[in-house]
Residue, then its C-alpha position, 0 to 999 in steps of 0.5 A: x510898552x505899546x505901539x507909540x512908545x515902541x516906535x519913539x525908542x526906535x528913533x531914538x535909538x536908531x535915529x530914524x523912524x522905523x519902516x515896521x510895527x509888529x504886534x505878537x501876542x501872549x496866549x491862554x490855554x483854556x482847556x487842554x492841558x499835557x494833551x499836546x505831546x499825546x496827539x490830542x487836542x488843545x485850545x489857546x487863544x492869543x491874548x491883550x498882552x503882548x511884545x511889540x517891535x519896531x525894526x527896519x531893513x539895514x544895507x547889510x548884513x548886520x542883526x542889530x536887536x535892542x530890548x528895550x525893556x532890560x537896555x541891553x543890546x545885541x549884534x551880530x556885524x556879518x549877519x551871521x547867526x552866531x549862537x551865545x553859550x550862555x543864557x541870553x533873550x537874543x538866543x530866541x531871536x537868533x534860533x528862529x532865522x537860524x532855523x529859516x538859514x537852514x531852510x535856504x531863507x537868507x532875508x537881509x540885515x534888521x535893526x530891531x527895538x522890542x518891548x513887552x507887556x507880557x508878565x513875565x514868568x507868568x506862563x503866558x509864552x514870551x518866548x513864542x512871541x518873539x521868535x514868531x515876532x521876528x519872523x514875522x516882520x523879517x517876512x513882511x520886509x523882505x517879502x520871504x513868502x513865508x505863510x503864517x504856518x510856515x513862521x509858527x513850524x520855524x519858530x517852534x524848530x528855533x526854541x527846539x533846537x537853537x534854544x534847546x527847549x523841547x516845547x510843542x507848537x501850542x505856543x507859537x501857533x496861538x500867538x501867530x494864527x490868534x482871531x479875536x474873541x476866539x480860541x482855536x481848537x489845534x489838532x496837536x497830531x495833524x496840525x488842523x485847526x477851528x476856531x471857537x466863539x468865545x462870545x459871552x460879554x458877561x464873563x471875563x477871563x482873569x489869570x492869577x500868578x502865584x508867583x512861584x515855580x517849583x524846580x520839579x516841572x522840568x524833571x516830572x515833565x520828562x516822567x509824564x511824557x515817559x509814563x504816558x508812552x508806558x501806557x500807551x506800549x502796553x495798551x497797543x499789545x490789546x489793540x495795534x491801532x493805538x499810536x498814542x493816547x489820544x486813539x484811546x477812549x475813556x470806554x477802553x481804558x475804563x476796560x483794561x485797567x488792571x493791565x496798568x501799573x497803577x500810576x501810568x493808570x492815573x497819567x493815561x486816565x486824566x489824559x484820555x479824559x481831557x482830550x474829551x473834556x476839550x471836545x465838550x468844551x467847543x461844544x459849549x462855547x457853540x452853545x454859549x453856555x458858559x456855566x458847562x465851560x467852568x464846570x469842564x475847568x475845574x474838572x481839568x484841575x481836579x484832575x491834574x491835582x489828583x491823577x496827573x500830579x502836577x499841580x502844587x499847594x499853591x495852585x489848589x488853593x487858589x482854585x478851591x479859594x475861586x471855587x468857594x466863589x459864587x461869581x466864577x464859573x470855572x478855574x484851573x492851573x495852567x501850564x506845565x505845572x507846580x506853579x504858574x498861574x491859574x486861569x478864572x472864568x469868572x462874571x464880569x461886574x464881579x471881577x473887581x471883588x473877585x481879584x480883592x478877595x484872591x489877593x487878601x486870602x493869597x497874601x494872608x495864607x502865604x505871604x506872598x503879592x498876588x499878581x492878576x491879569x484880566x485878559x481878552x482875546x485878541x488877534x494873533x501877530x500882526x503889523x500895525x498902521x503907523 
């Protein structure tokens, strides 16, 4: 899907051309992993890959939405935000004007044709950027007033409470506030933000998808976060200045170790150490040294491997398989975890030779189509020019 077939399936399917084109991206996550929900740092970028709608104001009140790429349909005749019980792509679309209603933002009725780019189930947040996406061009429309932030805090509420998944911000607030050729370092406890130069034209980033999730992320989720907020109760009986883990330095935690139990020993230490390797990592990407930025990834992977516990066969092997390659500079898992896909810093007149190779060990260790996603990065939501 792109912008001229977005824009022909709207006139065809509403007969008319549309007053808008909207662009919402896809993200990374270069480094930066589980450290959101400790108040520390994250560093996304929106990327090359994105959902694009097509949608114009109706003289009602009606939501009229169209996905292009499934041929299903939505309408809610009233206009009112109607919530469906069972599992429905709407329920994104929905969640986020339902969160704007409930601010007192009424905009009129929409009709709306959207189409993707976005691999799905590749971990690279669709679901952000639809409900960032539709905000956005409802904005634009009905001129709401709403600042960039305000769309990122009302989409992130819509998944949160309409959806009824408990995700962070990191998400929605890549695939809005994305800058080309960047990534932005998000304070996930106050919500400030820099961005990075990612400006090294002789290396690519390339995701690999195992293709796989494992029903384990949801349930050991929930018990990472629980561990960390053990660590976190025991570590404040020594010092009442720590809130969460990142008020903990690796110095400190290093110190009271034998206060732990060993396995939220294990959840604080990759955390704590994260947080840190994000703030190394701005550092080299200012000094364009890019050999440091891997050697932080594959330090982040060990230590989701061996201390946070999240990762899974599958994604070992295809980072200790990127590892054994002299051409990437860094590889991790990313995500929540147990699957997914992993992202490769790898040189860029190597890249053709690195996906064949990934692809023939993958496919000859577990049988399985390895699917590869160079990716760029780009500009966050955006409108288009006809």
């Amino acid at each position: 899907m792109d912008k001229i077939s977005i824009q022909q399936c709207f006139q065809e399917y509403f007969g008319r051309a549309p007053e808008i084109l909207v662009r919402a991206p896809g993200r990374i996550n270069l480094i930066g992993e589980h450290t959101d929900y400790n108040a520390g740092y994250v560093l996304p970028g929106a990327i090359d890959k994105a959902i694009w709608f097509a949608a114009s104001k109706r003289t009602d009140q009606a939501l009229h939405f169209y996905a292009a790429d499934l041929e299903e349909s939505f309408t809610s005749e009233n206009g009112e935000v109607i919530f469906q019980r069972e599992k429905t792509w709407a329920n994104y679309l929905l969640g986020a004007i339902s969160e704007a209603n409930k601010d007192g933002i009424h905009p009129g009725g929409i009709n709306v044709v959207f189409g993707s780019d976005i691999p799905l189930g590749a971990g690279l947040s669709s679901s952000a950027a639809l409900e960032s996406g539709v905000l956005f061009l409802l904005n634009e429309l009905y001129q709401l007033g709403l600042s960039r932030m305000d769309i990122v805090k009302l989409a992130q509420r819509g998944e949160n409470e309409f959806v009824g998944m408990k995700c962070g911000i990191m998400d929605m607030f890549a695939s809005v506030m994305g800058k080309e050729n960047h990534v932005v370092r998000l304070d996930c406890r106050n919500l400030q933000y820099d961005y990075f130069p990612f400006d090294a034209p002789e290396v690519s980033l390339v995701l690999c998808d195992s293709g796989v999730k494992h029903a384990l992320v949801d349930s050991e989720y929930n018990t990472r976060r629980a561990e960390c907020e053990e660590g976190v109760r025991i570590l404040q009986t020594l010092d009442a200045g720590i809130q969460r883990l990142r008020d903990v330095s690796p110095e400190f935690l290093a110190l009271h170790t034998s206060v732990l139990p060993p396995v939220v020993y294990q959840r604080c230490k990759y955390v704590v150490e994260e947080i840190h390797r994000v703030k190394q990592a701005c550092e080299a990407l200012v000094r364009h040294d890019m050999a440091t930025l891997g050697k932080l990834m594959f330090e982040t992977h060990s230590g989701l491997q061996r201390d946070y516990q999240v990762s899974c066969p599958e994604m070992d092997f295809l980072v200790e398989e990127a590892r054994k390659n002299s051409s990437v500079l860094g590889a991790r898992m990313m995500g929540g975890g147990f699957g997914g896909c992993t992202i490769n810093l790898v040189k860029k007149e190597a890249v053709p030779d690195f996906i064949a190779h990934m692809q023939e060990a993958y496919q000859e260790n577990y049988q399985r189509k390895l699917k590869t996603y160079p990716v760029q990065l780009t500009n966050g939501t955006e409108v288009l020019n006809g």
